[in-house]
N, C-alpha and C positions, 0 to 999 in steps of 0.2 A: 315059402312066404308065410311070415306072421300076423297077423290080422286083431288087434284088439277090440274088445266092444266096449263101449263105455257107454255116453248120454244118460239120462235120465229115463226108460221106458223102451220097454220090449226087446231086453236086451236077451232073453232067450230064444225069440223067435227070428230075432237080426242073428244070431249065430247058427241056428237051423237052417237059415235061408243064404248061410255062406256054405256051409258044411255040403247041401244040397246041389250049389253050384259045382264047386270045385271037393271033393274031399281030401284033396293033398295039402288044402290052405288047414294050417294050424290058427285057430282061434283061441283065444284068450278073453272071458269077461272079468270085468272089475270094475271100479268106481272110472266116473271123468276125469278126476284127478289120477289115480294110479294108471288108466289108460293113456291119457297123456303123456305124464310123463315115461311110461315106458317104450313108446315111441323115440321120445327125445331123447330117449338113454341108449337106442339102437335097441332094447330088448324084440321090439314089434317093429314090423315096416308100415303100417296103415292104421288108421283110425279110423271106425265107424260108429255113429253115434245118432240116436235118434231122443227127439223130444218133442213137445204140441207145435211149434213154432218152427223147427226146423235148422233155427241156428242158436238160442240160447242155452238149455239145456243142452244138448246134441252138443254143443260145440264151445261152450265159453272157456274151458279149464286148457282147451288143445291150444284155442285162439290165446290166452294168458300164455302157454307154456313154450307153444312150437312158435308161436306169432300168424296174425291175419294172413301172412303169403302163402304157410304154407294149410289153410284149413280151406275149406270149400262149401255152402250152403248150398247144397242138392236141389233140395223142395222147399217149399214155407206154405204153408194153409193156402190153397187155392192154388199155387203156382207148383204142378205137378213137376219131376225131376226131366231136362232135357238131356234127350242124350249126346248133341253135340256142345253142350256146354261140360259134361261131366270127361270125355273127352278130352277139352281145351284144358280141363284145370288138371288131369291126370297130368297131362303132356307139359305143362307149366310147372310141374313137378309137387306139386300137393300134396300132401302126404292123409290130409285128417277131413273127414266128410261127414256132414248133417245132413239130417230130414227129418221131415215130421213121420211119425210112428204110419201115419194111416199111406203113406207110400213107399213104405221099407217094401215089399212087394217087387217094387219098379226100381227104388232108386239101389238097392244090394247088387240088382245082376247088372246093370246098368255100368256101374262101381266097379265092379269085378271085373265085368270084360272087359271096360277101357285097362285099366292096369294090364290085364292078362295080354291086351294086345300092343301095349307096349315096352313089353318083357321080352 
């Protein structure tokens, strides 16, 4: 599995904190735009991406390139990542995921295992 990182902000510690989980997941960081569209390209299979807000930075270049169906807003300030919601959108077939930086923590393993568990 390929994993890019993009968003705006903590994009070395969102790779630590994949790396950490699984280490057979290859990650990739780059900009929102080059993470996107590598995605789109088939290069990557997932997007994660964090910003203050949780889906603008984090998420607008995936939402521009892949479209709203397939991204997902994890967290956003106050509203911590649920895990039956990251779930449903894994399983809805989702490809590209936001949150805000201060619960990259929660919402990477969160992200992860729903994928991993339905692989």
């Amino acid at each position: 599995m390929k994993i890019v990182i993009g968003g705006q902000v903590d994009k070395k510690e969102i790779d630590s904190l994949v790396k950490s989980f699984d280490s057979s997941i290859t990650t990739i960081v780059k900009s929102d735009l080059d993470a996107a569209m590598a995605v789109k390209t088939g290069q990557a299979d997932y997007y994660l991406g964090a910003c203050h807000t949780g889906g603008g930075g984090a998420l607008a270049m995936a939402i521009a390139l892949l479209g709203k169906p397939k991204c997902e807003t994890v967290s956003m300030p106050g509203k911590r990542p649920v895990e039956e919601n990251v779930i449903q959108a894994v399983n809805e077939g989702k490809v590209a995921f936001g949150f805000t930086a201060d619960h990259k923590d929660q919402a990477v393993p969160m992200i992860l295992a729903a994928i991993k568990s339905k692989a």
